[in-house]
C-alpha positions in Angstrom: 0.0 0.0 0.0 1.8 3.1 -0.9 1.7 5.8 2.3 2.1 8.7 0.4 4.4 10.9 -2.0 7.8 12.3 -0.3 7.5 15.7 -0.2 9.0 18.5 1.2 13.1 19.1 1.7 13.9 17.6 5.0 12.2 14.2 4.3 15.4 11.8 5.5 18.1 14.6 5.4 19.3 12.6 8.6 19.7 9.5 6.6 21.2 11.8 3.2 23.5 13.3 6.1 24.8 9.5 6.6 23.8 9.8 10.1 22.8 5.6 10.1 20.8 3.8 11.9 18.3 5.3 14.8 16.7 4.4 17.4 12.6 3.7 16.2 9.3 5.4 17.9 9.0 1.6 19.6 12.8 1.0 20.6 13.7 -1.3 18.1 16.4 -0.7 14.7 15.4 1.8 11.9 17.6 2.4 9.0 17.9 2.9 5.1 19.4 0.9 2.2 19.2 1.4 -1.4 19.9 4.3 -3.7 18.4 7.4 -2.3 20.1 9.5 -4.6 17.7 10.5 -8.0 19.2 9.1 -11.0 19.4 11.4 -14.2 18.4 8.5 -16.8 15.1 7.6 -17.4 13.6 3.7 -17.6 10.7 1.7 -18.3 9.1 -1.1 -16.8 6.0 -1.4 -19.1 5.5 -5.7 -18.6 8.7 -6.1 -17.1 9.7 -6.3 -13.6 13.0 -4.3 -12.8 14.9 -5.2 -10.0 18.0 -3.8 -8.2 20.7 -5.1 -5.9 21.4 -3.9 -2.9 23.4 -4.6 0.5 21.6 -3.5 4.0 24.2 -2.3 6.1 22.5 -0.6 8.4 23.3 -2.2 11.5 19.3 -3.1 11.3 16.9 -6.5 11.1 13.6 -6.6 10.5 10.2 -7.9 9.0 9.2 -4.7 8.1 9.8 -2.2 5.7 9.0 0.6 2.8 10.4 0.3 -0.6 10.4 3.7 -2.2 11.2 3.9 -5.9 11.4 7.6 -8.0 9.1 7.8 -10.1 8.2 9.9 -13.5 5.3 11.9 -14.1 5.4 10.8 -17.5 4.6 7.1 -16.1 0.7 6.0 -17.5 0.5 2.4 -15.5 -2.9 2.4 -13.9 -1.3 0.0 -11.3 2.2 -0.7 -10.1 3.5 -2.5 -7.3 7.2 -3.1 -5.5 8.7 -6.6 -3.8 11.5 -7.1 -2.1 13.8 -10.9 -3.1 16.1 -12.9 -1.7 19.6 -13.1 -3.4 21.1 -16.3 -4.6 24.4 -16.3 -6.0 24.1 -12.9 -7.3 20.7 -13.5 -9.0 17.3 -12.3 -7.8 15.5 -15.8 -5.8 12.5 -16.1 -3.6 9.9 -13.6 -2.7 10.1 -12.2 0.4 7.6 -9.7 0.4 5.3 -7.3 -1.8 3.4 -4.1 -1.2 -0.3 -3.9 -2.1 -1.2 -2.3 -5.4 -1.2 1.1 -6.4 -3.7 2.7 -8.4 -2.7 6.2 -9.4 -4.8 8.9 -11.4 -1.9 10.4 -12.4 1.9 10.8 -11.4 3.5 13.5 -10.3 7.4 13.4 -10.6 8.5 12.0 -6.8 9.4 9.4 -4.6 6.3 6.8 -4.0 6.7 5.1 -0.6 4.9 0.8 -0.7 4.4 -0.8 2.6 5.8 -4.3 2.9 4.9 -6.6 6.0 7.4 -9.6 5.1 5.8 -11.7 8.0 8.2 -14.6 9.1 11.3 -13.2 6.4 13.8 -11.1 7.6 15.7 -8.8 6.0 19.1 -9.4 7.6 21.9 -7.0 8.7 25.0 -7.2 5.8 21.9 -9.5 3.7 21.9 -8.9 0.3 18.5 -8.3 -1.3 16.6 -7.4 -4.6 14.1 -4.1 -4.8 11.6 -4.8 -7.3 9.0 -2.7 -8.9 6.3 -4.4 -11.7 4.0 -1.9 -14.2 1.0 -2.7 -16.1 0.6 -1.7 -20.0 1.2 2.1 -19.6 4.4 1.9 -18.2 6.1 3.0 -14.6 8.7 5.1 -15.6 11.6 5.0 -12.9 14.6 7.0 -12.8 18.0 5.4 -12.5 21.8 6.0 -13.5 23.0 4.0 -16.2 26.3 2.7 -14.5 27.3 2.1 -10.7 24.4 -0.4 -9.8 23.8 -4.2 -10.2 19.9 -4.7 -11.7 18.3 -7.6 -13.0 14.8 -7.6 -15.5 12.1 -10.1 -16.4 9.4 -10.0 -19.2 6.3 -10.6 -17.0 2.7 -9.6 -18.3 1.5 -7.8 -14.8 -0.9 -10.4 -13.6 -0.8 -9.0 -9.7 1.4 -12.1 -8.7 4.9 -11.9 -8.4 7.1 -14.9 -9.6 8.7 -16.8 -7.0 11.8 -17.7 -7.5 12.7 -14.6 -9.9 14.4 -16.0 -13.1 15.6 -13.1 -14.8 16.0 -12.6 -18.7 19.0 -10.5 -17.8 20.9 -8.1 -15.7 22.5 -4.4 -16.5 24.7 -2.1 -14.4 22.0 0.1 -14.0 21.5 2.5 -10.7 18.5 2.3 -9.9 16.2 5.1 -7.7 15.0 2.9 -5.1 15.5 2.2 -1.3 14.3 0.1 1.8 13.3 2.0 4.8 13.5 -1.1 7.5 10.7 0.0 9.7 10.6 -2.9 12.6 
């Protein structure tokens, strides 16, 4: 379920500032892996689910989490979605968790935060994991940088259900816009 747009300029300057992990509202480990950074290249996941690689060192477990993926206004999917996958080998594996569906009117040019309750998974401390985001016909466009990341892609007609394992048709060295806040 996506919470709502990012807005406004001091939305996670403490995590921009490379402050780390801090201490949640309930006591427990809160911190931020991904690419926070907004990439200056422009992608589409029209039928495809994109995927990038990513390491958590945050000094943080948990089972919960929100994946937030830049996103173009010039995007015209009338749903979209994120997941977050184990990594096997280097490769994309098993479904650990996915948000609920958004259904936009229209985009504006921002980050989108999805809520993901991975229930018994964990996403471990120095784990490696995949960010995934899926587009119906109309395409999610995502920004990204075209070098300095590890991403992997799948031609998927968006049916709502995510594959599990994740066999991907290939990979790129792509950058992708897209984090995991680790939320408990």
């Amino acid at each position: 379920m996506i919470i709502k747009p990012k807005v406004g300029m001091f939305w996670g300057m403490e995590r921009r500032m490379g402050l780390g992990p801090s201490a949640s509202p309930s006591g427990g480990c809160s911190g931020t892996f991904g690419e926070e950074n907004v990439g200056g290249t422009g992608g589409n996941s029209e039928q495809y689910i994109i995927a990038g690689k990513f390491q958590n060192n945050t000094g943080c477990t948990g089972t919960s989490a929100i994946v937030s993926i830049y996103i173009s206004q010039d995007s015209a999917a009338t749903a979209a979605k994120v997941a977050i996958y184990s990594d096997s080998a280097g490769s994309p594996n098993i479904l650990l968790g996915s948000s609920a569906e958004f259904n936009p009117s229209a985009y504006t040019t921002n980050w989108y935060d999805f809520e993901i309750d991975l229930g018994v998974n964990e996403i471990a401390d120095q784990g490696y994991f995949w960010l995934a985001m899926w587009g119906n016909t109309g395409a999610v466009y995502y920004l990204r940088e075209a070098t300095g990341g590890v991403h992997a892609y799948r031609s998927e007609t968006y049916t709502g259900n995510w594959p599990s394992p994740l066999n991907e048709d290939g990979t790129g060295t792509s950058l992708i816009s897209i984090h995991c806040d680790i939320t408990g």
